[in-house]
C-alpha positions as CSV (number, residue, x, y, z in Angstrom):
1,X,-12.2,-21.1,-8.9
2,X,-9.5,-18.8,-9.6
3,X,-8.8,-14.9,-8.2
4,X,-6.2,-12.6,-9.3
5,X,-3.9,-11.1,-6.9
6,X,-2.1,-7.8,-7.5
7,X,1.0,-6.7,-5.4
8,X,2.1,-3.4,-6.2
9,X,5.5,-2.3,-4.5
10,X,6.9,1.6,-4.9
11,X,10.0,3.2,-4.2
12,X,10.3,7.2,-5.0
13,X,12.1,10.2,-3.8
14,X,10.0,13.3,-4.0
15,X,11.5,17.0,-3.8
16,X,10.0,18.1,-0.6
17,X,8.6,14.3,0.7
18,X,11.8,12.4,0.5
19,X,11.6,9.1,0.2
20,X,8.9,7.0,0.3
21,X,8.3,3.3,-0.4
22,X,4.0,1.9,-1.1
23,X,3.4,-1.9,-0.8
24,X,0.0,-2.3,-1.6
25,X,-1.6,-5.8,-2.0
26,X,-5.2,-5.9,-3.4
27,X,-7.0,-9.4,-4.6
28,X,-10.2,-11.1,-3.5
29,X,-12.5,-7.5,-2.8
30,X,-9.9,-6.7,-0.1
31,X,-7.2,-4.1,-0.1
32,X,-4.0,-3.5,2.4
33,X,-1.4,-1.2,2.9
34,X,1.8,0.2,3.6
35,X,3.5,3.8,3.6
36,X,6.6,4.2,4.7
37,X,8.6,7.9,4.7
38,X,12.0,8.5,5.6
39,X,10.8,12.3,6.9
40,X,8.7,12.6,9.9
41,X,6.9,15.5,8.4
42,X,6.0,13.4,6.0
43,X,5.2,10.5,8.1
44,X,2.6,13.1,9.7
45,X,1.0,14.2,6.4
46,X,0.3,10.4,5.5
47,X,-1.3,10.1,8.7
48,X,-3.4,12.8,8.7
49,X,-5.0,11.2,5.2
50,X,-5.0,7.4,6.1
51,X,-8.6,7.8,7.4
52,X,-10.0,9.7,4.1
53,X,-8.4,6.8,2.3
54,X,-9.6,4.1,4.3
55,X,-13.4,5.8,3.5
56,X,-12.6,6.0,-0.2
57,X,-11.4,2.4,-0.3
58,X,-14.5,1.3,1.3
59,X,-16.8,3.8,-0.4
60,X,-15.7,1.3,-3.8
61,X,-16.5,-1.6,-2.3
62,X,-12.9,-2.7,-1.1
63,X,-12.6,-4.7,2.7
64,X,-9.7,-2.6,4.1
65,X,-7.3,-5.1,5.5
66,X,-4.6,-3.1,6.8
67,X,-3.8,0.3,6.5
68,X,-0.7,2.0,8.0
69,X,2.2,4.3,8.0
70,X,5.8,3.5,9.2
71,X,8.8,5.8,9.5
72,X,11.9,4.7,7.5
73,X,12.3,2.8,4.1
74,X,11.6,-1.3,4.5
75,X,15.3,-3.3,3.6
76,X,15.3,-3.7,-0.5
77,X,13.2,-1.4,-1.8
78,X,12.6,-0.8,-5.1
79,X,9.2,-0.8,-7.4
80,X,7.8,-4.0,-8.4
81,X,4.5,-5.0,-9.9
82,X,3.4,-8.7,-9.3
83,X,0.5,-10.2,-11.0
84,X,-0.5,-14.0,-9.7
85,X,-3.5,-16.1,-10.5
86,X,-4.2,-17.9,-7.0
87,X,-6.0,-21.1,-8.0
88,X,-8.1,-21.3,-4.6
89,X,-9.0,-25.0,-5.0
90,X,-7.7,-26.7,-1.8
């Protein structure tokens, strides 16, 4: 059978956040990921909301995979959005 797979990937600068960077895979009822911000303050701030995510996520019916914050910006980041058909025959 065959399952979609999303990978979304977002780089933005915001006024008072700085910048930020999302990777966010989702595909096959389960969701993960990835904030990373530049600012501490603002690595705080996506902290302090990582578990009222994780309960929303769930709350849809999505597995929570991984779900974390990092400080800094990952090497090459810039926005992307992947779409792949995973044929899961093996």
């Amino acid at each position: 059978s065959r399952n979609t797979e999303w990978k979304l990937s977002l780089a933005m600068n915001l006024d008072e956040a700085g910048p930020m960077h999302f990777d966010v895979s989702l595909g096959f009822g389960k969701i993960s990921a990835q904030v990373w911000a530049e600012k501490q303050s603002t690595l705080q701030q996506a902290k302090e909301h990582l578990p009222t995510l994780r309960k929303s996520l769930i709350d849809i019916g999505l597995e929570v995979t991984d779900l974390e914050c990092r400080r800094g910006i990952p090497q090459g980041a810039t926005t992307h959005l992947e779409h792949r058909l995973v044929d899961t025959r093996a």
